[in-house]
N, C-alpha and C positions, 0 to 999 in steps of 0.2 A: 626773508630768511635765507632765499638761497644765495644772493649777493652777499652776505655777509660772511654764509659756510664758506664762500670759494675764496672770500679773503684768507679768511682764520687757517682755510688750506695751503693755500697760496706762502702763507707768514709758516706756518710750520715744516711745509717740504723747503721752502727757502733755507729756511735756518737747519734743517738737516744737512742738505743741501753745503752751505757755507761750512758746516763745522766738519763736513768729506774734506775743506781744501778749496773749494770755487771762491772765486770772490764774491761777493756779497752783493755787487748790481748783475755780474751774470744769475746768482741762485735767482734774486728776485724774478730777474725780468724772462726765465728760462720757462715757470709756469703759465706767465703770462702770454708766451709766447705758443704755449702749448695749449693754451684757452682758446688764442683765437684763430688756430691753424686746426689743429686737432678735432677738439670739440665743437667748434661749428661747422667742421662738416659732417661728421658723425649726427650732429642734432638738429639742423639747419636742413627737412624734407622741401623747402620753398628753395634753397639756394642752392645745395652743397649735394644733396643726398634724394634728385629730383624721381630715378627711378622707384628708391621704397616711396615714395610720397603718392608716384603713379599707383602700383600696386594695392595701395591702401585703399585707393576710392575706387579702382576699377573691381575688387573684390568684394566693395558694401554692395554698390550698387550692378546688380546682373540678375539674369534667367537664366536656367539651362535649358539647353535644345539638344534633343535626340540627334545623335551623327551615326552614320557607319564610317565613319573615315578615321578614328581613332577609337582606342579602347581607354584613351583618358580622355574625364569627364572634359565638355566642351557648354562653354557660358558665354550670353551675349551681353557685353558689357557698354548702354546708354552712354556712360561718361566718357567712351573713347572719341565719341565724337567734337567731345571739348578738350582735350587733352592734345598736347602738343602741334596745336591746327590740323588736324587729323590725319597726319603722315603716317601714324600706327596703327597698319590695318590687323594685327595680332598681341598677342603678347602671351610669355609663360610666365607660370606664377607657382612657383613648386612644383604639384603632381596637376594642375590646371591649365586651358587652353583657355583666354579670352578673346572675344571674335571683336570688332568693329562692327555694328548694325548696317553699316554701310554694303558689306560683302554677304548680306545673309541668303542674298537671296539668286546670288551668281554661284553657283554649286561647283566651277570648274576654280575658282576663286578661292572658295574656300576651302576647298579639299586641297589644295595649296598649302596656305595659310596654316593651317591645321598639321599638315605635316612638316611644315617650317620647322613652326612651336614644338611639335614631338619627339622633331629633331635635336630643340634644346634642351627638352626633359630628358633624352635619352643618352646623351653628352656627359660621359664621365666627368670629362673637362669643365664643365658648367661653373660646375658650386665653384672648381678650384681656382679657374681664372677671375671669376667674379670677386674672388674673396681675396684675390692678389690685386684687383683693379681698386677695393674699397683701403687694401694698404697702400698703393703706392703712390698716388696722388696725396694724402694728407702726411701720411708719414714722412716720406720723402722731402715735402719742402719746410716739413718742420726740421728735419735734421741740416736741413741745406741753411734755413734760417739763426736757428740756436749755432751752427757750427760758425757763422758768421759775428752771431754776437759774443760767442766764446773767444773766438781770435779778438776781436774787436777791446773785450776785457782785458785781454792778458799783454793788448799792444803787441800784437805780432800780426796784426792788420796791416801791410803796407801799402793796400790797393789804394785809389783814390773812389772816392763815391760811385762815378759811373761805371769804372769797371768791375765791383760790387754786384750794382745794378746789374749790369751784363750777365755776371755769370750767373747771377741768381733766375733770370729770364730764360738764359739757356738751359740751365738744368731743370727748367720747368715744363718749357719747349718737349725737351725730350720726352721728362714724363709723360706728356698728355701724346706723341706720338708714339709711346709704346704701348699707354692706354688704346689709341685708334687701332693700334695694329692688333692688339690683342681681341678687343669687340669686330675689328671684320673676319679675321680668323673664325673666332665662335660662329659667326652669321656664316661664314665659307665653309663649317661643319654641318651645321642645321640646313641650309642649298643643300649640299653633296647627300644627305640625311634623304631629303625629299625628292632628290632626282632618282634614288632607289626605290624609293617605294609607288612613287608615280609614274615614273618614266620621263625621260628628259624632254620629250616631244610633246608632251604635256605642259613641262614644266618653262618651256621656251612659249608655249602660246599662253599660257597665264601671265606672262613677263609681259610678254606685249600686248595684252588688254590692261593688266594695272597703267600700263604708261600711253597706251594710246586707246584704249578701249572706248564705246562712243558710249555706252549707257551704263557699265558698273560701275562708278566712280563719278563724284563730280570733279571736276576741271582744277581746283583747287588742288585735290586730292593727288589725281594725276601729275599735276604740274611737277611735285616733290620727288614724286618717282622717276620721272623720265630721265634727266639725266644721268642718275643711278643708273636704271635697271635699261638706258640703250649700250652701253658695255657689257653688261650683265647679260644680254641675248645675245651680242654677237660672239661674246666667248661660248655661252649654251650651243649656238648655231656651230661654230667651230666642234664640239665635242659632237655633234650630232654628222658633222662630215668627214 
């Protein structure tokens, strides 16, 4: 049924669509285009939309565990161990803190961790960057792609194929470096968050047991961090001298 509805949709916003003034292969091919840019990644939690997908299984399956380290609830979440080879040793999930089982039992680790995540619950900026990062990746290269099949209709395309290609790349490029820059921003809010509440000398020696630590972490685990977090402590060590 539902291949059939997105037809019947597909044929009637077309034909609206044509009778505004478009030509009749952009109307058609404008939803289609907006099918498979848009809507699969809005719906697509395996490909497109990987964080709600994490979210979803690390909130079925958890315990809570008693902390003094937050006044929001804090839950150990089994599944983070299978979840992106287990480079997430936290995560926030609205008003929640989920731990990695891994960290539960190094207390200098997780009072970290713990204030990471507090630091993203507490982040005005949160919801709004989040909610600018789920527009601008799909919106964005739908408008980039339609605007390419719209000229393309009207014959006012004079590129040749690859420089098409090109600029469609570049514009994409960009996006996902604005996306990074915005996610390390957030993560350089949520740090700055927790170097207040713990103290940066704290927060330089947790740095360097996630990345060289001999017994909180297995080697795996580690491995992921270190490159990160040895810039990460020599700027900490810098603000500490």
């Amino acid at each position: 049924m539902a291949p059939t509805a997105f037809i019947a949709l597909n044929s009637c916003i077309s034909h609206i669509l044509y009778i505004k003034g478009l030509s009749s292969n952009f109307s058609e091919n404008l939803i289609i285009i907006f099918g498979l840019i848009v809507l699969v990644f809005y719906f697509s939690p395996y490909i497109a939309n990987n964080r709600q997908y994490q979210s979803s299984v690390i909130t079925t399956f958890r315990y809570k565990i008693e902390n003094i380290h937050s006044v929001f609830p804090v839950y150990v979440s089994p599944m983070m161990l299978f979840l992106e080879k287990q480079r997430s040793l936290g995560q926030a999930h609205k008003k929640e803190i989920y731990i990695n089982p891994l960290i539960t039992e190094n207390d200098i680790i997780l009072q970290y961790i713990i204030a990471h995540e507090e630091g993203h619950i507490r982040d005005p900026y949160t919801k709004l960057f989040c909610l600018l990062l789920s527009l601008l990746f799909p919106w964005g290269v739908f408008i980039v792609v339609s605007s390419i099949a719209y000229l393309y209709s009207v014959d006012k395309l004079n590129y040749s194929l690859w420089k098409i290609v090109l600029i469609g790349v570049v514009i994409i490029i960009m996006i996902f470096i604005i996306s990074f820059k915005i996610k390390q921003m957030l993560e350089e809010r949520a740090v700055n968050f927790a170097i207040k509440k713990i103290g940066i000398e704290k927060v330089v020696m947790v740095c360097r047991e996630i990345a060289y630590g001999d017994n909180a972490l297995p080697e795996q685990c580690r491995n992921r961090y270190r490159y990160l977090l040895e810039k990460h402590i020599e700027r900490l060590k810098e603000r500490c001298y």
